[in-house]
mmCIF file as Biopython writes it, N, C-alpha, C and O atoms, coordinates in Angstrom:
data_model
#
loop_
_atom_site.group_PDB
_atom_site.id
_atom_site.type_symbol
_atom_site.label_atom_id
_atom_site.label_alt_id
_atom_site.label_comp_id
_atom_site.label_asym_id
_atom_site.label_entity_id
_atom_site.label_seq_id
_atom_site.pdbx_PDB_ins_code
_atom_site.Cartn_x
_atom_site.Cartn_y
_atom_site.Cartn_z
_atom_site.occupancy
_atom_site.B_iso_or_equiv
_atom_site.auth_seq_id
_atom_site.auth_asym_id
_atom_site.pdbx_PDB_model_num
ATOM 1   N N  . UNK A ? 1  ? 4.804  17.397 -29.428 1.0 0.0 1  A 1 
ATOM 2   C CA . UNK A ? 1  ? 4.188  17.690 -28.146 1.0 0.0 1  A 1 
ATOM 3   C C  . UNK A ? 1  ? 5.284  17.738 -27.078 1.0 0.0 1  A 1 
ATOM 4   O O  . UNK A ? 1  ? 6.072  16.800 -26.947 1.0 0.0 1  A 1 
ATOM 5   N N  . UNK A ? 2  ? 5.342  19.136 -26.105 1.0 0.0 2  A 1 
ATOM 6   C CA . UNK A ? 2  ? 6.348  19.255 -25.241 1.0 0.0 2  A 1 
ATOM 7   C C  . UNK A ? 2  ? 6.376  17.976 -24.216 1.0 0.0 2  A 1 
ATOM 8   O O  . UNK A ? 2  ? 5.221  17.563 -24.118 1.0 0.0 2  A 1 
ATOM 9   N N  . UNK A ? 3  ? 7.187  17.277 -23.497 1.0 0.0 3  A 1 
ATOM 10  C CA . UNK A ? 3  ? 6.982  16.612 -22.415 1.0 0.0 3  A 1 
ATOM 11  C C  . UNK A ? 3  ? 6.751  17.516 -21.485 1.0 0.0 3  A 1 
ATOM 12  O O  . UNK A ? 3  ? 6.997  18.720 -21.564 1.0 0.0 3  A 1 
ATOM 13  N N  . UNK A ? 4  ? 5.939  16.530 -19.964 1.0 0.0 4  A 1 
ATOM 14  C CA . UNK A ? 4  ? 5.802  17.496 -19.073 1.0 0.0 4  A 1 
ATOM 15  C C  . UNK A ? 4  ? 6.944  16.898 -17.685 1.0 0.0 4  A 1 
ATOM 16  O O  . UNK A ? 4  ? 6.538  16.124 -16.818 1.0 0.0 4  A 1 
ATOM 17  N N  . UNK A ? 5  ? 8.063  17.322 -17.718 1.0 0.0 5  A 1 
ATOM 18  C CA . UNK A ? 5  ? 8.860  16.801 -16.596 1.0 0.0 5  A 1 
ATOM 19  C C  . UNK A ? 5  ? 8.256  17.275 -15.654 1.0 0.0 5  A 1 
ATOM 20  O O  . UNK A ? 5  ? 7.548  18.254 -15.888 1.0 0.0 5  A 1 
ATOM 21  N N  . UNK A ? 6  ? 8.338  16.694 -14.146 1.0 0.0 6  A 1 
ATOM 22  C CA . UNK A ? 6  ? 7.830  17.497 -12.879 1.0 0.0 6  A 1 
ATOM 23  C C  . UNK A ? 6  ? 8.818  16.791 -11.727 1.0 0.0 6  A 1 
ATOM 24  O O  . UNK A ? 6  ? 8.775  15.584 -11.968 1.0 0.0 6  A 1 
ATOM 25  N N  . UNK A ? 7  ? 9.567  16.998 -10.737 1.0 0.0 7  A 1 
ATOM 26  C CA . UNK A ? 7  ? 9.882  17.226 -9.529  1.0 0.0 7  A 1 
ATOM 27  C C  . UNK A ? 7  ? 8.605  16.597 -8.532  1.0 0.0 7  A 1 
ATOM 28  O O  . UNK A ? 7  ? 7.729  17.462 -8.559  1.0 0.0 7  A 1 
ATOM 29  N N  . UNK A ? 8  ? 8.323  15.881 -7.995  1.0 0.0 8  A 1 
ATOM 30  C CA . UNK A ? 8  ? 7.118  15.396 -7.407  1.0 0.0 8  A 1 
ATOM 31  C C  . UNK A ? 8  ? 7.567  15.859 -5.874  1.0 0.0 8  A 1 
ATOM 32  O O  . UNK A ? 8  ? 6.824  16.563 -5.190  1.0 0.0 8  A 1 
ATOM 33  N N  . UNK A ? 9  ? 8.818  15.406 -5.421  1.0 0.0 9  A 1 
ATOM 34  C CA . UNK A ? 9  ? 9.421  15.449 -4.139  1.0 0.0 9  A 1 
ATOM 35  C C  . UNK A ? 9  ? 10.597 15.148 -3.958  1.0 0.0 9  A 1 
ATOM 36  O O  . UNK A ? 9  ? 11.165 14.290 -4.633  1.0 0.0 9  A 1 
ATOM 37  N N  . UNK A ? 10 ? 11.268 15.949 -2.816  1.0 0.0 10 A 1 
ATOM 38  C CA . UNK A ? 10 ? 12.465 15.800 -3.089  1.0 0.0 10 A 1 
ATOM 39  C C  . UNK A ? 10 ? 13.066 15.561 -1.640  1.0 0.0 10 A 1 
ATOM 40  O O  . UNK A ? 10 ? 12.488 16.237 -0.789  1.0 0.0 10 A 1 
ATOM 41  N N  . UNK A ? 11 ? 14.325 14.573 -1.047  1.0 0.0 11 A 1 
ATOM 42  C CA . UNK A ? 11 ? 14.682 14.096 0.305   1.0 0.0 11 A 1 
ATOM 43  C C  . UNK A ? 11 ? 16.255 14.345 0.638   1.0 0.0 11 A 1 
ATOM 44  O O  . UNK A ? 11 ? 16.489 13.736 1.682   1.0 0.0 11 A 1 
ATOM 45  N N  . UNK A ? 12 ? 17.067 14.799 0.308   1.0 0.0 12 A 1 
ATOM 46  C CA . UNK A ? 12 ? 18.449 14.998 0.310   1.0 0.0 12 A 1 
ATOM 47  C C  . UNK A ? 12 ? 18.467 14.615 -1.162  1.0 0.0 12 A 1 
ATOM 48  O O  . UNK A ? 12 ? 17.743 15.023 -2.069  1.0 0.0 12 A 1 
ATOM 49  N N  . UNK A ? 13 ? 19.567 13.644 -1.189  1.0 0.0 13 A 1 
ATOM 50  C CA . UNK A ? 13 ? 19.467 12.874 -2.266  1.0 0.0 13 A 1 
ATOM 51  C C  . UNK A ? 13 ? 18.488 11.993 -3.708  1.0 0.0 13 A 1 
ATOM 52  O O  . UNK A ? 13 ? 18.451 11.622 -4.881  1.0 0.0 13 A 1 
ATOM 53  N N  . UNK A ? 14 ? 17.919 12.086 -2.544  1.0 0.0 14 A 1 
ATOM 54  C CA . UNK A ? 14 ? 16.289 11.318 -3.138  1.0 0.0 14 A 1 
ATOM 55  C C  . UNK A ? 14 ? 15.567 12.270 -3.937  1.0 0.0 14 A 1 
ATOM 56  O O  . UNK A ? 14 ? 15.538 13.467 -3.654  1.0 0.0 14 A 1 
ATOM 57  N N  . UNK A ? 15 ? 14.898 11.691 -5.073  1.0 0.0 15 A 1 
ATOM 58  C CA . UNK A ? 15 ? 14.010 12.820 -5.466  1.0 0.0 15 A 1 
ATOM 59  C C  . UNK A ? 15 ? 13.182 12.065 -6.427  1.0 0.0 15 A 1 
ATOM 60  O O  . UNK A ? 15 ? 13.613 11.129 -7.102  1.0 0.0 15 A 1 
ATOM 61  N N  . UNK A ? 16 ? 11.940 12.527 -6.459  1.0 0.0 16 A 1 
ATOM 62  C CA . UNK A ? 16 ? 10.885 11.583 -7.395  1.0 0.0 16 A 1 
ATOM 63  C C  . UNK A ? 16 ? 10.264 12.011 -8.544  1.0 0.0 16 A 1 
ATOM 64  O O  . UNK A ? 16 ? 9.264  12.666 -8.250  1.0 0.0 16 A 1 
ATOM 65  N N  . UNK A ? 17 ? 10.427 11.921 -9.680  1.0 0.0 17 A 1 
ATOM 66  C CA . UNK A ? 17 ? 10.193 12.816 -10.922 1.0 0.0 17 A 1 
ATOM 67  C C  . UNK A ? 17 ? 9.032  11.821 -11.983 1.0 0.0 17 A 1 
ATOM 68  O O  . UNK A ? 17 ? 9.054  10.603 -12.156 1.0 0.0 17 A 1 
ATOM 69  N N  . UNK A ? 18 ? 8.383  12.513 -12.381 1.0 0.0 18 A 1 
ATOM 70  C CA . UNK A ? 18 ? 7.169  12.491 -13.687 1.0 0.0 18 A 1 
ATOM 71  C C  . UNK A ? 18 ? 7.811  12.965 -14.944 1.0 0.0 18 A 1 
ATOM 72  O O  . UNK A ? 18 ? 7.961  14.158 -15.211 1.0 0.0 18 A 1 
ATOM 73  N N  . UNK A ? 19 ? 8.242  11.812 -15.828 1.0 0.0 19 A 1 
ATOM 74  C CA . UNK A ? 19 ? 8.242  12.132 -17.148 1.0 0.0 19 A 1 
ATOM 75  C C  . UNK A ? 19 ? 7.141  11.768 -18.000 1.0 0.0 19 A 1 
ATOM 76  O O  . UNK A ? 19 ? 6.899  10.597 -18.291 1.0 0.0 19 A 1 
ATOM 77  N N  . UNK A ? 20 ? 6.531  12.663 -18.369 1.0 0.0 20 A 1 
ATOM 78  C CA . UNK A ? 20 ? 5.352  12.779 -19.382 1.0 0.0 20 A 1 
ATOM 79  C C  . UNK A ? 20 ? 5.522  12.300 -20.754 1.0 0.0 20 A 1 
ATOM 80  O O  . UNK A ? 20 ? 6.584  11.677 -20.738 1.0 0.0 20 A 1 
ATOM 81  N N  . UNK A ? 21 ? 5.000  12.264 -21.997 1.0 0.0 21 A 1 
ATOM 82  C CA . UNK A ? 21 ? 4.548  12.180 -23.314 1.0 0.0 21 A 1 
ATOM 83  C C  . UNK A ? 21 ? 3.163  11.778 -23.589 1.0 0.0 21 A 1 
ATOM 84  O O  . UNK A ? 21 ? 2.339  11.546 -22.704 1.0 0.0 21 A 1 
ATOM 85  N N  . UNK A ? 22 ? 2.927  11.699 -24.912 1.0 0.0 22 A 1 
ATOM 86  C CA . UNK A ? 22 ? 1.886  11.110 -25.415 1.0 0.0 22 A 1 
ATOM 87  C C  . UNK A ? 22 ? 1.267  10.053 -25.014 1.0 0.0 22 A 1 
ATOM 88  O O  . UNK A ? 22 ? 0.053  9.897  -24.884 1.0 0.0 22 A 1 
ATOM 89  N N  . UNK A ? 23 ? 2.697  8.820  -24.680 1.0 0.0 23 A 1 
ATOM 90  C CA . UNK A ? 23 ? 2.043  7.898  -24.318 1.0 0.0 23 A 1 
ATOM 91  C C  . UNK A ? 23 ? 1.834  7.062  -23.113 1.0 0.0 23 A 1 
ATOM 92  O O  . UNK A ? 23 ? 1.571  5.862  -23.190 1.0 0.0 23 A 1 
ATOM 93  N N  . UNK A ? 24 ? 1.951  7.691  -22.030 1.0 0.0 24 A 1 
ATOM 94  C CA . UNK A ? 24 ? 1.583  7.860  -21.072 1.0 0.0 24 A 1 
ATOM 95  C C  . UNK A ? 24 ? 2.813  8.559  -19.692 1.0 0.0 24 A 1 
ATOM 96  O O  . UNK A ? 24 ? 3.478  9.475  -20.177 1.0 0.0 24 A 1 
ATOM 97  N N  . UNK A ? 25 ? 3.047  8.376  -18.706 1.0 0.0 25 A 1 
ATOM 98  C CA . UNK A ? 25 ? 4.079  8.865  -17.713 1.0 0.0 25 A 1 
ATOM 99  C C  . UNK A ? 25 ? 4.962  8.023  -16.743 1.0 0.0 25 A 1 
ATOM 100 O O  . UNK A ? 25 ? 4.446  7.000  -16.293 1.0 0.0 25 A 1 
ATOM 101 N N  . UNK A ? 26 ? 6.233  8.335  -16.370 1.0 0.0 26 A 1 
ATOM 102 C CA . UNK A ? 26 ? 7.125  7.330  -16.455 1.0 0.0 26 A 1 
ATOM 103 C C  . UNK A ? 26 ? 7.313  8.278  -14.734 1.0 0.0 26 A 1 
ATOM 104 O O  . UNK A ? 26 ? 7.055  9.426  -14.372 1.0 0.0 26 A 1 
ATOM 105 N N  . UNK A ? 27 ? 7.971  6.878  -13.963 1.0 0.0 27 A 1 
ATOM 106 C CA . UNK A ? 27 ? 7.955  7.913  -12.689 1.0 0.0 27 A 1 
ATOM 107 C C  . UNK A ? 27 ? 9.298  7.453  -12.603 1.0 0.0 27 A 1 
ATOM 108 O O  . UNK A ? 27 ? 9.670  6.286  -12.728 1.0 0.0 27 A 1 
ATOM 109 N N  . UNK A ? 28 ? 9.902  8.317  -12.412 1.0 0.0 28 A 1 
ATOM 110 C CA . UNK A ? 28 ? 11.584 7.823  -11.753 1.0 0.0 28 A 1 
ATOM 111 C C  . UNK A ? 28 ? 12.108 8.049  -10.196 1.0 0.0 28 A 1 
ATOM 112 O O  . UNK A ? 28 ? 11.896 9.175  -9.743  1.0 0.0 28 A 1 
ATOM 113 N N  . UNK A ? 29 ? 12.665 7.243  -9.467  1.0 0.0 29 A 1 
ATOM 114 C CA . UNK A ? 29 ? 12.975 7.400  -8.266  1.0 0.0 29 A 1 
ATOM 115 C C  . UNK A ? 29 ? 14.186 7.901  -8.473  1.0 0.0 29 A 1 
ATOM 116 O O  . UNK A ? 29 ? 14.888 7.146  -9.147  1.0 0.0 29 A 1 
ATOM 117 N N  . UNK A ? 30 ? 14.809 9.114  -8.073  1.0 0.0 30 A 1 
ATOM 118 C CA . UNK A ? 30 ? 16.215 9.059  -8.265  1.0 0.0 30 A 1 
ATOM 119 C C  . UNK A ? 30 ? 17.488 9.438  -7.279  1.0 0.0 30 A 1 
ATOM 120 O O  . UNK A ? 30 ? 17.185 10.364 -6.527  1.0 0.0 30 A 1 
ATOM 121 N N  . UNK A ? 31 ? 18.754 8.982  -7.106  1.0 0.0 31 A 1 
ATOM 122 C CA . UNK A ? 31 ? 19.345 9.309  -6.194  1.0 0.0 31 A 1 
ATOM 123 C C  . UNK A ? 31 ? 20.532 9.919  -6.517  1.0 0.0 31 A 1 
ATOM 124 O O  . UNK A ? 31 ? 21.386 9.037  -6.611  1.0 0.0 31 A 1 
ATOM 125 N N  . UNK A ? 32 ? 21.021 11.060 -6.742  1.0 0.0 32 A 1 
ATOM 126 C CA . UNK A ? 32 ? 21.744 11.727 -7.193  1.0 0.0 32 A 1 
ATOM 127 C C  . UNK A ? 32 ? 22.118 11.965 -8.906  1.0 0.0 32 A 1 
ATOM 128 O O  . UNK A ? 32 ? 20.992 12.312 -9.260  1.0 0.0 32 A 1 
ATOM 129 N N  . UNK A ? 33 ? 22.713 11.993 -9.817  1.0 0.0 33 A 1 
ATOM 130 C CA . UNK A ? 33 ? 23.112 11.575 -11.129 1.0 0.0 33 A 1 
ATOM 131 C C  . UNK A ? 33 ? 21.877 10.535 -11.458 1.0 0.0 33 A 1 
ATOM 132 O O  . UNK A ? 33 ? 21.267 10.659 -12.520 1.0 0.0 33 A 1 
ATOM 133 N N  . UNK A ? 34 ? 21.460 9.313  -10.334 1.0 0.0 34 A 1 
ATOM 134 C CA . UNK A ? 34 ? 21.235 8.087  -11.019 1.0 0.0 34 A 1 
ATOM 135 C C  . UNK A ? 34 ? 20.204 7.599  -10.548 1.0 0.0 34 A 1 
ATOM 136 O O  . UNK A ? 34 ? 19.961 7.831  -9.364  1.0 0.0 34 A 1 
ATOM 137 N N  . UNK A ? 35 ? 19.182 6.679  -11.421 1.0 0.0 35 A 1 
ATOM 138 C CA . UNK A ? 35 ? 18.254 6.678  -11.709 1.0 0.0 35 A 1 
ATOM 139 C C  . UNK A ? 35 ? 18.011 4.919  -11.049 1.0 0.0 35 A 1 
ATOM 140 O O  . UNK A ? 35 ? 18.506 3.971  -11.659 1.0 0.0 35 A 1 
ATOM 141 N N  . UNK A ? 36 ? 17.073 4.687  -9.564  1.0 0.0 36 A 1 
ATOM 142 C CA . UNK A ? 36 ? 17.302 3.845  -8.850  1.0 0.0 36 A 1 
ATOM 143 C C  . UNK A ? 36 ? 16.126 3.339  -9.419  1.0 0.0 36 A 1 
ATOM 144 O O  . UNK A ? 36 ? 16.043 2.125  -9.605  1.0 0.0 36 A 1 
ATOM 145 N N  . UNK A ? 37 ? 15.294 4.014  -9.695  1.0 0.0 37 A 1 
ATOM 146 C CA . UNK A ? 37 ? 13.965 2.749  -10.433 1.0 0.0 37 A 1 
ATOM 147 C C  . UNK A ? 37 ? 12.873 3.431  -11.093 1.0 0.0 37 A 1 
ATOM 148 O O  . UNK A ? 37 ? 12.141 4.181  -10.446 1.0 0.0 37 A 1 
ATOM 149 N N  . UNK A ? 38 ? 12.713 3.238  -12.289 1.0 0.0 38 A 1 
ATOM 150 C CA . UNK A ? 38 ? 11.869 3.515  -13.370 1.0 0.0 38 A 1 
ATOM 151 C C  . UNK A ? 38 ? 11.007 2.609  -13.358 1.0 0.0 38 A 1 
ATOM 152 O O  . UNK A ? 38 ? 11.262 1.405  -13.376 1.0 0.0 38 A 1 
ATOM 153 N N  . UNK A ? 39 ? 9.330  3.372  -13.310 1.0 0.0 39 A 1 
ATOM 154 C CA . UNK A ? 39 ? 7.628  2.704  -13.654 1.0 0.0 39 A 1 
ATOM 155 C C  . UNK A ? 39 ? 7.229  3.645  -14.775 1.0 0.0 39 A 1 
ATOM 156 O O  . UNK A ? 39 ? 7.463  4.802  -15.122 1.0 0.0 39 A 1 
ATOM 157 N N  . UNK A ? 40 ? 6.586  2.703  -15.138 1.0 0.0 40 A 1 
ATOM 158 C CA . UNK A ? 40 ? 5.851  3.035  -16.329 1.0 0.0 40 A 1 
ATOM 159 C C  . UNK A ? 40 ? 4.148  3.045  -16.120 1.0 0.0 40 A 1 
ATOM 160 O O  . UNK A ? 40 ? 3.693  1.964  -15.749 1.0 0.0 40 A 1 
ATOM 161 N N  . UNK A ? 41 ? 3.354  3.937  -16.281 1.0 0.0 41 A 1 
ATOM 162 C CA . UNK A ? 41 ? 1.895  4.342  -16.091 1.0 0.0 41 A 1 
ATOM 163 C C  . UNK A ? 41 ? 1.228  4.893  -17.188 1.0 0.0 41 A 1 
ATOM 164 O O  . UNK A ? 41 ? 1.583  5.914  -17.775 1.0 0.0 41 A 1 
ATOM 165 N N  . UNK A ? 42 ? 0.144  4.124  -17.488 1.0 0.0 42 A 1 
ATOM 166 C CA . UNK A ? 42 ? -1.052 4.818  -18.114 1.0 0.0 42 A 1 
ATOM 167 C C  . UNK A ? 42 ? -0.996 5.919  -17.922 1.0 0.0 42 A 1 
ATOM 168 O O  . UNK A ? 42 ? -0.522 6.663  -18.780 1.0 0.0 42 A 1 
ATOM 169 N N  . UNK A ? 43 ? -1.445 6.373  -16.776 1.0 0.0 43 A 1 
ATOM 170 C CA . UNK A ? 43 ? -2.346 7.445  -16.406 1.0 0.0 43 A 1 
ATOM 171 C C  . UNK A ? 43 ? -1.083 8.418  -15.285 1.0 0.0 43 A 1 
ATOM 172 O O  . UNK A ? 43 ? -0.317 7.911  -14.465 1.0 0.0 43 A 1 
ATOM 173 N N  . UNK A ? 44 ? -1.210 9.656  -15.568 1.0 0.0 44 A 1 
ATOM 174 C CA . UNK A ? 44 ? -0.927 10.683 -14.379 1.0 0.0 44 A 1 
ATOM 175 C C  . UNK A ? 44 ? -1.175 10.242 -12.999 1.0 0.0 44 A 1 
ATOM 176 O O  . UNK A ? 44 ? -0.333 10.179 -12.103 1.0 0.0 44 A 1 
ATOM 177 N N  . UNK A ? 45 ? -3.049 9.794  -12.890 1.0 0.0 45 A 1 
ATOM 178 C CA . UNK A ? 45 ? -3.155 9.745  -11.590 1.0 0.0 45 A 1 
ATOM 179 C C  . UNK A ? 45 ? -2.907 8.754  -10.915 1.0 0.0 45 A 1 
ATOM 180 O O  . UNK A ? 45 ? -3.004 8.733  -9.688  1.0 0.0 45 A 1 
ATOM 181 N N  . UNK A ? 46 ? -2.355 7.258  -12.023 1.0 0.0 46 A 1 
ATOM 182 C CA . UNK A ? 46 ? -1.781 6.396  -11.415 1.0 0.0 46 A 1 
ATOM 183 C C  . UNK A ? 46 ? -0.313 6.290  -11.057 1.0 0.0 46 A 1 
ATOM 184 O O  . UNK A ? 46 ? 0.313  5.418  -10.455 1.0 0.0 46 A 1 
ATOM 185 N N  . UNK A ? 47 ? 0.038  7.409  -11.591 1.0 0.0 47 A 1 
ATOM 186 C CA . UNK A ? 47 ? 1.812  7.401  -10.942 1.0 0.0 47 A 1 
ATOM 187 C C  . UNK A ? 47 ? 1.526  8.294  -9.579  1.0 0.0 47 A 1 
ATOM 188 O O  . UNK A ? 47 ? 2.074  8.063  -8.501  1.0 0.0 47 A 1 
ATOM 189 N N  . UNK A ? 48 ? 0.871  9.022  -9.741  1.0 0.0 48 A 1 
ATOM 190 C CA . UNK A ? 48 ? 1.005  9.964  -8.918  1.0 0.0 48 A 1 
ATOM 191 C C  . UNK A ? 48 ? 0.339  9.374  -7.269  1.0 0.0 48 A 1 
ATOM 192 O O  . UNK A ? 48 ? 0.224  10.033 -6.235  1.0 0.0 48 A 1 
ATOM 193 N N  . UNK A ? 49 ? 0.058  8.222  -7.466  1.0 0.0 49 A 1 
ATOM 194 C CA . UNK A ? 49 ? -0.992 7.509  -6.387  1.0 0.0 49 A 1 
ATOM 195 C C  . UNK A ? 49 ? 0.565  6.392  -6.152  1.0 0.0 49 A 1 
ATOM 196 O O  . UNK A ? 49 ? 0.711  5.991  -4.997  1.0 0.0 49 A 1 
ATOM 197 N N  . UNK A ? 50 ? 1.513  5.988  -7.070  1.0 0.0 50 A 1 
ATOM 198 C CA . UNK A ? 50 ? 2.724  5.427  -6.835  1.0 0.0 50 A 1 
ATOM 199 C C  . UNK A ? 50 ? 3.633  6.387  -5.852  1.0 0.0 50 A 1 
ATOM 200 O O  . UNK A ? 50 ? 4.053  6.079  -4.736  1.0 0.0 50 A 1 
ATOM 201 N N  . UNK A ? 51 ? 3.795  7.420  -6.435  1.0 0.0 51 A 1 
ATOM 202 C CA . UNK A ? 51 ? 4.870  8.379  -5.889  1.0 0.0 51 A 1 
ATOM 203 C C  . UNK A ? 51 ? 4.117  8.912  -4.605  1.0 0.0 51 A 1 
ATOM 204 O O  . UNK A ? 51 ? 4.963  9.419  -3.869  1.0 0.0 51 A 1 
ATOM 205 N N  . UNK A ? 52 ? 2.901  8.991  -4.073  1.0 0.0 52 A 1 
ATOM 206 C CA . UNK A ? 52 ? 2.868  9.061  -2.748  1.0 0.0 52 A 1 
ATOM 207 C C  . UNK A ? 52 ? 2.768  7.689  -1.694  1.0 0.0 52 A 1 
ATOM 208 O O  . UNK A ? 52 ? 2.920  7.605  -0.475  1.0 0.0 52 A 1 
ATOM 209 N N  . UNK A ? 53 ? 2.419  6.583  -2.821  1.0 0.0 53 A 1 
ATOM 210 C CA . UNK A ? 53 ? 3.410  5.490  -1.670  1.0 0.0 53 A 1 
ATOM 211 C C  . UNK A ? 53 ? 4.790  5.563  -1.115  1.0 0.0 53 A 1 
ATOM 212 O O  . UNK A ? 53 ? 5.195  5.732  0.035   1.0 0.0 53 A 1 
ATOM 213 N N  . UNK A ? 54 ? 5.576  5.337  -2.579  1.0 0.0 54 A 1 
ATOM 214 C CA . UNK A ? 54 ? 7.073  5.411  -1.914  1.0 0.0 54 A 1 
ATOM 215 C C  . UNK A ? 54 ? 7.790  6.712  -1.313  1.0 0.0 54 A 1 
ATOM 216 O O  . UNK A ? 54 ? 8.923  6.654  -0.835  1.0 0.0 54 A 1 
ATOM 217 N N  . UNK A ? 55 ? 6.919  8.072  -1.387  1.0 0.0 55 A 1 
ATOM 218 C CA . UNK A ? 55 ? 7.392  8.713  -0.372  1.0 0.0 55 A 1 
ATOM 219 C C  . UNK A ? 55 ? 6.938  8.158  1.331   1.0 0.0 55 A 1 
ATOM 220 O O  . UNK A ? 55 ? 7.586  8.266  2.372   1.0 0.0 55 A 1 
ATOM 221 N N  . UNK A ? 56 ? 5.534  7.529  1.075   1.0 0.0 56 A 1 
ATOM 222 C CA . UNK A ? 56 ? 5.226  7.164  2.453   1.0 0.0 56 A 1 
ATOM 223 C C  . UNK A ? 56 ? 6.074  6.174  3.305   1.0 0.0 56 A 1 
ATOM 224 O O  . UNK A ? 56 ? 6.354  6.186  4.504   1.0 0.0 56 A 1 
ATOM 225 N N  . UNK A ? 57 ? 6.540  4.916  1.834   1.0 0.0 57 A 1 
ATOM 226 C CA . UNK A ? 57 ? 7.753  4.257  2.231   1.0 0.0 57 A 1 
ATOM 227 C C  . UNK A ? 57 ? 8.996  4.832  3.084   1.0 0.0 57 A 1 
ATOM 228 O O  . UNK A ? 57 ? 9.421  4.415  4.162   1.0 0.0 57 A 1 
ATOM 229 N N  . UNK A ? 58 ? 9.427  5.836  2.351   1.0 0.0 58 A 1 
ATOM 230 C CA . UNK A ? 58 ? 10.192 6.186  3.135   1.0 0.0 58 A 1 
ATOM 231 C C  . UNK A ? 58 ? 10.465 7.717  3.997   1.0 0.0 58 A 1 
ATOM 232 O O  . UNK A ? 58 ? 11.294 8.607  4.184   1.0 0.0 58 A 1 
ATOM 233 N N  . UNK A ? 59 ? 9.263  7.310  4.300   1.0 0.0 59 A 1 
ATOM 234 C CA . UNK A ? 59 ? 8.935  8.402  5.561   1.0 0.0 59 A 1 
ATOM 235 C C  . UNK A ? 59 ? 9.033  9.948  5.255   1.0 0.0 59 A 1 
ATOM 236 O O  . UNK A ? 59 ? 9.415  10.823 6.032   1.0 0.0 59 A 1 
ATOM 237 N N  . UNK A ? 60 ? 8.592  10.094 3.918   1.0 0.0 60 A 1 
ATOM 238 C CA . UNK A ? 60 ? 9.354  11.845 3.536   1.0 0.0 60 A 1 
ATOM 239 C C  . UNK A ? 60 ? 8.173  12.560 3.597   1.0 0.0 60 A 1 
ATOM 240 O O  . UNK A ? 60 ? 7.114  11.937 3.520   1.0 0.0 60 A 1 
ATOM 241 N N  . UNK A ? 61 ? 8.172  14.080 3.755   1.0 0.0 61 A 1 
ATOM 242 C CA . UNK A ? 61 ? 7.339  14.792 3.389   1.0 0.0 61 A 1 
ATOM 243 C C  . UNK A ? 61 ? 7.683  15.627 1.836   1.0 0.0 61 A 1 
ATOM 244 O O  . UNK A ? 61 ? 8.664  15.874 1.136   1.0 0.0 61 A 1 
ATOM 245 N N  . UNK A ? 62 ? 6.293  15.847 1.829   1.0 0.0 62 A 1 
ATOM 246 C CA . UNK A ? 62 ? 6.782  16.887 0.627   1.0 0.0 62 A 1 
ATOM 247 C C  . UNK A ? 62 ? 7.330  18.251 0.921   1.0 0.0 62 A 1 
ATOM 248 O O  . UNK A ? 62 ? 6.910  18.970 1.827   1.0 0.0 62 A 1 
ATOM 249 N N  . UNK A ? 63 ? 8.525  18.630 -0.105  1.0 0.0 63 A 1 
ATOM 250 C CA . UNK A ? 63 ? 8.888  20.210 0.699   1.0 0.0 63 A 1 
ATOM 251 C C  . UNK A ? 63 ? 8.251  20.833 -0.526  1.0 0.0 63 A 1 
ATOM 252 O O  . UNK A ? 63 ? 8.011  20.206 -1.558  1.0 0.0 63 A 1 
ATOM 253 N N  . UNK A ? 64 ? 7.966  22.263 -0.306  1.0 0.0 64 A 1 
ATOM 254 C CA . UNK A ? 64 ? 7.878  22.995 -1.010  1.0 0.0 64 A 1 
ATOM 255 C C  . UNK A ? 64 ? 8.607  24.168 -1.340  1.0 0.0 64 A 1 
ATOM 256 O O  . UNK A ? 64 ? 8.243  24.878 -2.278  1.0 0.0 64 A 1 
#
């Protein structure tokens, strides 16, 4: 089964990514090369309810 990587949002440096599999989705905060903090989620819609906190944390919008 393919993973589903995704780009959630992105701040200069900053950027917030969804790694997918089978067994459930991993959210990574990341700041250039490197990888400032990895969660682990059941569910899609519970990362995805994470990753619009810590963008709210730190004040970002989403670009498109």
């Amino acid at each position: 089964m393919p993973s589903d990587d995704r780009e959630l949002w992105t701040e200069g440096e900053l950027c917030c990514w969804m790694v997918s599999c089978c067994s459930g989705a991993e959210l990574q905060l990341r700041r250039g090369d490197d990888i400032v903090l990895r969660e682990l989620y059941p569910t899609k819609s519970d990362l995805y309810e994470r990753a619009r906190m810590l963008r709210d944390e730190h004040h970002i919008g989403i670009r498109k």
